[in-house]
Every structure is written in C-alpha cells, then in structure tokens.
N, C-alpha and C positions, 0 to 999 in steps of 0.2 A: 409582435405582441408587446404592448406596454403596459407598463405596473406602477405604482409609487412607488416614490424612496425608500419607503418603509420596508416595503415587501421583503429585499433580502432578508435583512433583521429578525422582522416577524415568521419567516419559513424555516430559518435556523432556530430561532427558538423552540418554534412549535417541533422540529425533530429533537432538541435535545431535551424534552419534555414525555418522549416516549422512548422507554429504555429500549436498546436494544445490541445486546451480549449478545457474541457468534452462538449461532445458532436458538436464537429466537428474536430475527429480524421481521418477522411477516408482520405486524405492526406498522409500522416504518414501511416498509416497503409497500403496501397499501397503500400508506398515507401520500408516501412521492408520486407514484402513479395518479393519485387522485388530483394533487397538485400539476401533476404536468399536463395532466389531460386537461384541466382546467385553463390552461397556459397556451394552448392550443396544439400541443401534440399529440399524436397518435401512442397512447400509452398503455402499458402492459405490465402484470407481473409473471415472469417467466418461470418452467418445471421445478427450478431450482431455488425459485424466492428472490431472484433478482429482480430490480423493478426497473424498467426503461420506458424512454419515450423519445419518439423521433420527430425531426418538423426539418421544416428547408424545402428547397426545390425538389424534386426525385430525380432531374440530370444532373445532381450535381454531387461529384465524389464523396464520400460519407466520412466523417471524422465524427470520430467515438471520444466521446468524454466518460472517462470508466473512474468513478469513485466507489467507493466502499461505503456500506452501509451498518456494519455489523461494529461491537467495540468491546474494546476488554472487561473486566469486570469489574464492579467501585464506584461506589454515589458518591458523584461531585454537586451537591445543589445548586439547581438553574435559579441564576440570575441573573439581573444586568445593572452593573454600577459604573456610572458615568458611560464611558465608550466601550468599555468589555462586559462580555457578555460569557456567563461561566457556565460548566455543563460536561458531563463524561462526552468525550466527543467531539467538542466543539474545535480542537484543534485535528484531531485525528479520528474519523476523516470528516465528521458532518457538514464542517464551514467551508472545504474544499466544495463538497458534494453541493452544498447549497448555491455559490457561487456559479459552478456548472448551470444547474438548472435555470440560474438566472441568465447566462451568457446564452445558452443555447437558445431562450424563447423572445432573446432580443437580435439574435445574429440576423443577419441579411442576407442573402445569399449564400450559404452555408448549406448543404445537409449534413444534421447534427445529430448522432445518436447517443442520448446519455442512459449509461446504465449504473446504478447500484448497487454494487454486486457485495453478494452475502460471503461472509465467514475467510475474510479476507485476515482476521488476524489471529489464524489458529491454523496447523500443519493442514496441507490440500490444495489453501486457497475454491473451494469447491467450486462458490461462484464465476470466478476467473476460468476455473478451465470449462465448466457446462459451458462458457459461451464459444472457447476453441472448441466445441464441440457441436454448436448448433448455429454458430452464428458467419455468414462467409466474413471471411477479414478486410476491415475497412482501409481506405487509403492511407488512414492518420489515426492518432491515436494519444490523447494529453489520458494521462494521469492522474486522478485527483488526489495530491499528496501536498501534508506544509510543506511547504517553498519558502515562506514570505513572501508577502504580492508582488517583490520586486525579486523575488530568486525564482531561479529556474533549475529544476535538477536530472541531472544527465546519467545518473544513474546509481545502483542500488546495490548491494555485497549479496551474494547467495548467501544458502543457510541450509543445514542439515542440524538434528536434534537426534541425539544419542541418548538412549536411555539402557540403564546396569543395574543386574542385581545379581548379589549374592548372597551365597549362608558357608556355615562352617559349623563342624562340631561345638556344642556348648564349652566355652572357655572360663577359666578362675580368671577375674581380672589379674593374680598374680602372674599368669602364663607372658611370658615374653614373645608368646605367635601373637604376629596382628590381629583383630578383631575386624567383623563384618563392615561395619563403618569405618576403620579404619581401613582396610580393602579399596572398599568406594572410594575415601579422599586420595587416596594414593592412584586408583584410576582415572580420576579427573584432572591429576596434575600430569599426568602422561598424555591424556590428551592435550590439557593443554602446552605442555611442553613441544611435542610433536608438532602443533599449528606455528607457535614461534618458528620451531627450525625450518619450517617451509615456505616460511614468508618472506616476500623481497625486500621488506621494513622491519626495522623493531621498532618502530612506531606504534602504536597500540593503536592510535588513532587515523594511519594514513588507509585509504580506499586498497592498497597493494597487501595489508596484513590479514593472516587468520586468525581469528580469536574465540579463543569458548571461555562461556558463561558459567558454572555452576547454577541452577535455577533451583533445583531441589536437592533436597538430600535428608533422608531416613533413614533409623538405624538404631540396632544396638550387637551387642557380643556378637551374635548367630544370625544375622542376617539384617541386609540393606539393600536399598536404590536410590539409585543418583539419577539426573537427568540433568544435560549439557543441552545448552540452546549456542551452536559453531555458525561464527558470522564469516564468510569467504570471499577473498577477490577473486575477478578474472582467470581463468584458467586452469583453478584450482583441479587435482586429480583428488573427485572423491573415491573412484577403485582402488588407488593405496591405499585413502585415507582409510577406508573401513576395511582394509585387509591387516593393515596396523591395531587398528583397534581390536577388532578380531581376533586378532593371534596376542596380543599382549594382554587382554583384558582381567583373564582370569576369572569370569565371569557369563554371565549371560546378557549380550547387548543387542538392542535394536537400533534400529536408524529410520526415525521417521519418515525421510523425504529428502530428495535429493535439489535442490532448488540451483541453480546457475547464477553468477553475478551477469548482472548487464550494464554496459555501458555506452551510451549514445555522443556520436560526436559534435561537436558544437556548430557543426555547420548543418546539422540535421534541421532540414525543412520547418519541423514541430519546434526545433529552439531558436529557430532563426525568427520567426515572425512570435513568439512570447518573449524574443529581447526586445525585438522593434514593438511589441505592443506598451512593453514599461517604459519605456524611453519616449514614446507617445503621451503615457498618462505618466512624465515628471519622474519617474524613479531612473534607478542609475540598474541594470540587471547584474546579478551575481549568479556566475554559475557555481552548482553545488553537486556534490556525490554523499552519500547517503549509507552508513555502516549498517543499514536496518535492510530487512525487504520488504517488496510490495506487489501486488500486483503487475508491474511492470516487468518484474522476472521470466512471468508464465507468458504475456500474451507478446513479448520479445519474439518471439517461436513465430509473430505474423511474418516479421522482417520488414513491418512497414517505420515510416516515421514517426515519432514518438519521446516524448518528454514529459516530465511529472509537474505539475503547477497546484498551487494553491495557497490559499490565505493560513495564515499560522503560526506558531515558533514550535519547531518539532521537540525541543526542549521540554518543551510541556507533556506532549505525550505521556498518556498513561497514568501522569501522577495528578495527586488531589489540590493543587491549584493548575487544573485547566481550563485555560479559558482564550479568547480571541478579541480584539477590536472591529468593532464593526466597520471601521473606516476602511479596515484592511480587508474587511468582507468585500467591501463595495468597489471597493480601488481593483482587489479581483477580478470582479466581475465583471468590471470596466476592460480590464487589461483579456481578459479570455474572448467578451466580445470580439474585443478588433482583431486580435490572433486570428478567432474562426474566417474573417473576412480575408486576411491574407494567407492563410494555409489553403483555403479553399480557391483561392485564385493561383498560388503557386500551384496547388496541385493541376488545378485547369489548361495552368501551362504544357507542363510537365505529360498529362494523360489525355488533355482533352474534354468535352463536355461526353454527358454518357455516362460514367461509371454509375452500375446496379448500387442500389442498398441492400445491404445483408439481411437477408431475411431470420426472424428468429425463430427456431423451433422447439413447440413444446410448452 
C-alpha cells in the first residue's frame, strides 16, 4: 500500500486532534481502525477497546507492533510550527503508534499485526494483558515507545505503587507526637530509604537502582494519604519489599501492581535488524534502557523477540511543551519499514514458512 508523503503527518495530527486519556480511548481507536482498514488491512476494535489491524502474507511469522493509544491527562494545543508538530501525545505514544501504522501498510513481505492498545498509562496496563489473554503470541514483538528514530531500547524498570493512609487522635499543634502528615512523610522516606539500601547503585539514575517517587500527599493533624509511584531493576524481590513496608508502615497500605523489570539482549533478533535498519537510513543506532515502564513489561511473559522503537525525545513526556519533528516521524517509518523486512526473514530462517497468525478474541 502506497500513500503520500504527507500522510504520516496528517494521521498523526488527526490523532492528536482527538483526546484520549486512559480510559476514554474509543475515539481514537475507531478512528485507527478506520484508517487501517482503509490502508488495506483487515481491522478491528477488540472487547477491550484496543484497535488492530493485520496485513502481510498469512505464511508468514506474525510480528506485532503494540503501541499504546490512551495518554495522561493536560491540554497541550495541536499544532505545527516549522517541522514540529505539538499535541498531548505526540511523543508518548501517538507518533510511535503512527509510524507503526505507516510501516506495517508499506512492509513487504511481512505479516504485521498492529495493535493500540488502551490504558497503557495507568496501574493494569488492561489493554496489554486482554491481549495475553486472547491473542496466541506472535513470533516478534517491537514496541511503540520514544526511542529516537535512531535509538533502540532494550528495556524498561518494573514498577509497584504503594498507597498509605492514616489517622490519630485529634492533636494541639503544641503536642510533640507526630501528626498524621507528618506519619506519611516519615513513611515515604522509609520507603524510600529501603529501595537505596537494596540497590546495586547509588546512582539514582543507573537501570540497576530502586527508586520511589512521592506523587501525592494529603493531610492534616488526624489523618493522611500518601502514594509512591517505586521504579525497579531486574530481580528486584517485591515479597520483602511489601513485607517491609507492611510491617514498618504504621499505617494502612496497599500495593497496586506488581510489574517486573525487563531487559532484552542486544543481540535479540527485534534489536538486531532496527540497528541495521538505522544504519540503513544514515543514523549511527544507540542502545537505550528506560527508568519508566511500558507495555513491554507485561507481554515479556511471551518470551519472544522484542524491543521498543519509535520517533520522540522521551524527555518530553507528559509535560506541556510536547511535541515531535516530523522528519523523525518519517525517518521512523522508514527505519520500522525495513526492520519488518528483516525480522520477517530472520525469523523464516530461524522457524520456517508457516507460522499461524494469532487469532484475536472478542
């Protein structure tokens, strides 16, 4: 399938022109379906509000391009001045996601299944697992996450979110007992204390360290809640962690979600043909690791090959100057193209002609 030039641009625009905050993606996710099926894929929105669409041969190994369609919350007003183009979104994830949709309806001999999957940035990941749940697992597996068109990232920190509250007898501010807010900050520096001493870095910044956030905190004399957003390496044991917290809290706490760090090796099939695809289109590839999570946590559990790509500066996330160059949209799209050409033939090596496409259910 061929398109103009334009069309990346204009398909990224037209999503970050329709809001869509976890959990109220069905918008959006209409909308990509409508676009894919137009692009000549077989497209669907699935039980869960994820939107997909396949195309390629049906012998040929199935690699899943899984971006996210849902986004935090905050008006960044869409526009486009000179070669960026601004928009809640447009770095995380929409310009990954649009890129996808453009690689997958130009690959060649590929079968490419791109999903959008809902509520990617909020405790569950819901979209992500309805599809370990309905969907057989594909050969391969790119990520749509910013990279920079020329980075490639191998992997992502787990994450668990701890939420505290407590009360106490009403206090004179003269009383020398802590007060309910002061309770809370004193349980958040223990947590965070706790994640230092069990890291193999005091780096705050290296892939090996744990670290919690402070995200909220309420309170007065008689009563508070806190909530810690805990970003985790490799290996981490969260059964102490939350037996620690548990037993020291002094409170009443919960634990969101228990999320696992992953980490892919750089000789992984998925990173090996998106360095040779940049290095193809003129970039020099950087490999990268990721303090954040993603979707790539949960569907790690396939065991297949797998790596997170896409147009962006992850910098941007979240805050109110985001936005993307479209050159880097397209240099994307460029660089995902040729990958699916050689992932698809490594894997042919590798399995053979044949492999089913996951059927979706629901």
């Amino acid at each position: 399938m061929t398109f103009s030039s334009a069309y990346p641009a204009w398909l990224l625009r037209a999503m970050l022109c329709i809001p869509s905050v976890s959990g109220q993606e069905g918008r959006l996710a209409a909308f990509l379906a409508e676009q894919m099926a137009a692009l000549g894929m077989d497209a669907h929105v699935d039980a869960a509000g994820n939107a997909h669409g396949v195309a390629g041969p049906r012998d040929a190994p199935v690699i899943m391009l899984l971006g996210h369609i849902d986004t935090v919350p905050g008006r960044v007003p869409v526009c486009h001045v000179g070669d960026l183009l601004y928009g809640r979104g447009a770095v995380d994830a929409k310009g990954p996601m649009a890129a996808m949709v453009c690689a997958a309806a130009r690959a060649t001999g590929a079968r490419v299944h791109v999903v959008g999957a809902v509520g990617e940035e909020v405790a569950g990941s819901r979209g992500a697992r309805h599809l370990m749940s309905t969907v057989a697992p594909p050969a391969a597996v790119v990520i749509g996450e910013p990279s920079g068109w020329d980075g490639v990232c191998l992997g992502y920190k787990g994450r668990v979110g701890v939420e505290y509250e407590t009360s106490t007898p009403p206090l004179h501010t003269s009383s020398p007992a802590p007060t309910a807010v002061e309770a809370a900050v004193e349980f958040s520096r223990r947590v965070k204390d706790y994640l230092r001493a069990v890291s193999a870095s005091a780096d705050p910044v290296s892939f090996g360290t744990a670290t919690g956030t402070l995200v909220r905190l309420t309170g007065d004399l008689s009563t508070a809640e806190a909530f810690l957003t805990c970003r985790v390496p490799p290996g981490f044991d969260f059964e102490a962690f939350e037996r620690y917290v548990t037993r020291s809290a002094g409170g009443r706490v919960r634990f969101d979600e228990r999320v696992p760090a992953v980490r892919r090796p750089s000789s992984d099939v998925v990173v090996s043909a998106l360095r040779a695809a940049i290095r193809g289109n003129g970039g020099q590839p950087a490999l990268k690791l990721k303090s954040g999570t993603s979707d790539m946590n949960v569907v790690e559990e396939w065991g297949v090959p797998m790596a997170a790509y896409g147009p962006g500066d992850a910098h941007l996330d979240h805050t109110s100057d985001e936005h993307i160059a479209i050159t880097d949209l397209t240099r994307s799209a460029d660089v995902l193209t040729t990958a699916l050409g050689r992932i698809s033939g490594q894997l042919r090596e590798r399995t053979g002609p044949g492999a089913a496409v996951g059927a979706t259910v629901g």
